[in-house]
N, C-alpha and C positions, 0 to 999 in steps of 0.2 A: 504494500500500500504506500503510493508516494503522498505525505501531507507532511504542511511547512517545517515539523519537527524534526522530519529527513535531510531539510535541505542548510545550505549554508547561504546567507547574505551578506555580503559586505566584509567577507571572511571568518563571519564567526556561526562556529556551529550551534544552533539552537539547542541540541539535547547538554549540552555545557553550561548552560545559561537557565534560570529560575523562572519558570510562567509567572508574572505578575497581574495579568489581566486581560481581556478585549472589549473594544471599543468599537463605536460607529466606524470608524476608521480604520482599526485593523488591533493586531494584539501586538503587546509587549512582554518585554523579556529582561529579568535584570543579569547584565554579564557578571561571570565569575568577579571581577577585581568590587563589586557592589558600592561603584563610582558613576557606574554609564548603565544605559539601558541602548535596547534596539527595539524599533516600532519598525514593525510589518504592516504595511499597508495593504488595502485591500483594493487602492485603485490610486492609479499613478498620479492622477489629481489631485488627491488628499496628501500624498507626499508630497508632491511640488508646491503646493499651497503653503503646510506645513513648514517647509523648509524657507520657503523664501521671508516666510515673518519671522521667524529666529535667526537665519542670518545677517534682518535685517538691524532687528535688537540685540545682539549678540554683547551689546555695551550696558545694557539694562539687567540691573539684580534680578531682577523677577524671572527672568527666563532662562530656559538652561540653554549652556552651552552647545554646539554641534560641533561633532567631532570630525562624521564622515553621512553622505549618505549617495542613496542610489535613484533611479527612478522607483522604487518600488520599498525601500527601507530607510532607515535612520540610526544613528548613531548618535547618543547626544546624552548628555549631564542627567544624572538620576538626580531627581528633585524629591528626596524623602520627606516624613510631615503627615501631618493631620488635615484632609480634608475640612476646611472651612466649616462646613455645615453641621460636622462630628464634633470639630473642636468649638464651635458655641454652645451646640447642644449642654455639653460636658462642662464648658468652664464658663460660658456666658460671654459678651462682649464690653471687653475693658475698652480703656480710654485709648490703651497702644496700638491694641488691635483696632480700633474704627481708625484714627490716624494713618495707619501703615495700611491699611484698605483705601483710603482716598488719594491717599501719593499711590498708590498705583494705579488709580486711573485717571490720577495727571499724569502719571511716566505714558500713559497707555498716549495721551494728546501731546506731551512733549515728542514718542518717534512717532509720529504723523498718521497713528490708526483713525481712521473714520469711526469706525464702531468704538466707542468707548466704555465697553462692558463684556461684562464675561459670563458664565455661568459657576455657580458658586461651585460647583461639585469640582471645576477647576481650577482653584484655586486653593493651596496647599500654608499650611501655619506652619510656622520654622517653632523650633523652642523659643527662641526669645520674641515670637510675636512676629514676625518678618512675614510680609507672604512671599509666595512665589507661584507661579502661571505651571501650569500642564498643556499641553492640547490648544491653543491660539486658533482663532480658523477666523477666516472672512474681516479680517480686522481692516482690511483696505476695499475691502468690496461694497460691505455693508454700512449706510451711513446710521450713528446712535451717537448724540452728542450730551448723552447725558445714560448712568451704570442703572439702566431698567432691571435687567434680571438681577444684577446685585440687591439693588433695593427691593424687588418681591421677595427675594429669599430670604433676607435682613426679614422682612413683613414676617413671612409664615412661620421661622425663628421668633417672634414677638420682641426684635432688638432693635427696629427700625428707629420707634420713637426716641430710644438711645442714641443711636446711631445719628439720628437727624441732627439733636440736640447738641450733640458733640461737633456734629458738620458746622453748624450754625457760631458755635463760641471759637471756633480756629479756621473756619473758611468761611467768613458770611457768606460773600461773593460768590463761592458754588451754592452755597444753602439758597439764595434766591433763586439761581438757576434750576437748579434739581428737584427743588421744592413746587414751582411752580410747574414741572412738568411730569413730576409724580404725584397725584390726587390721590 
């Protein structure tokens, strides 16, 4: 039976390497050194896309590094951490954590994304409160000048009204903006 596990991409053998999950996009794998992953795409679009916005930001904390890739795979910086939505659930949203959620979607308008939002489930909590990006898609294609999905997800977490309030005493200037186009 030939499936992906058989094969090798970009040099490295997959039965070497840790399933860590699959996605709309294809599955991942963490390599033996448990520094890099490789993503297997599942269609050459989603890798090119993929790649061209990390190597765009490649200067931005928030994103992982790329190493190597192909038409069809990836190589690039393991971004370990606590899914956003796991780590409020669990420890609630401090004052560092809404801060470090809103510079990153100024960093997301300082490299010149359109789309200035993410979905939470990608967006990963460092120990010290840091985030950092998974998975970036359509950030130049889709225009969003204001973090929709972050703020519904903040909403259904019940951390928004925090979340707001904190926007509000350290960025008024977004709080007007964000506020008036999230009801």
């Amino acid at each position: 039976m030939n499936n992906s596990v058989d094969k090798k991409y970009l040099g490295v053998n997959l039965k070497e390497c840790k399933f860590i999950g699959k996605g709309r996009q294809g599955s991942v794998y963490l390599l033996p050194d448990k520094k890099r992953i490789i993503k297997i795409y599942n269609k050459e679009k989603g890798c090119k896309g993929e790649t061209e916005i990390l190597l765009r930001v490649q200067n931005n904390p928030h994103f992982a590094k790329v190493y190597s890739y192909s038409n069809k795979a990836m190589i690039r910086e393991y971004i370990p951490g606590v899914c956003i939505k796991n780590y409020i659930s669990k420890n609630g949203l401090s004052r560092k954590l809404a801060i470090n959620l809103i510079k990153l979607v100024e960093s997301f308008k300082a490299d010149g994304f359109q789309k200035l939002d993410i979905r939470l489930a990608h967006i990963f909590v460092q120990p010290n409160e840091d985030v950092r990006v998974i998975d970036p898609r359509k950030v130049f294609e889709r225009k969003l000048n204001y973090p929709l999905k972050i703020m519904k997800g903040l909403k259904e977490l019940s951390v928004l009204s925090k979340f707001m309030g904190i926007l509000k005493e350290e960025y008024p200037y977004l709080y007007k903006q964000w506020s008036k186009k999230h009801r």
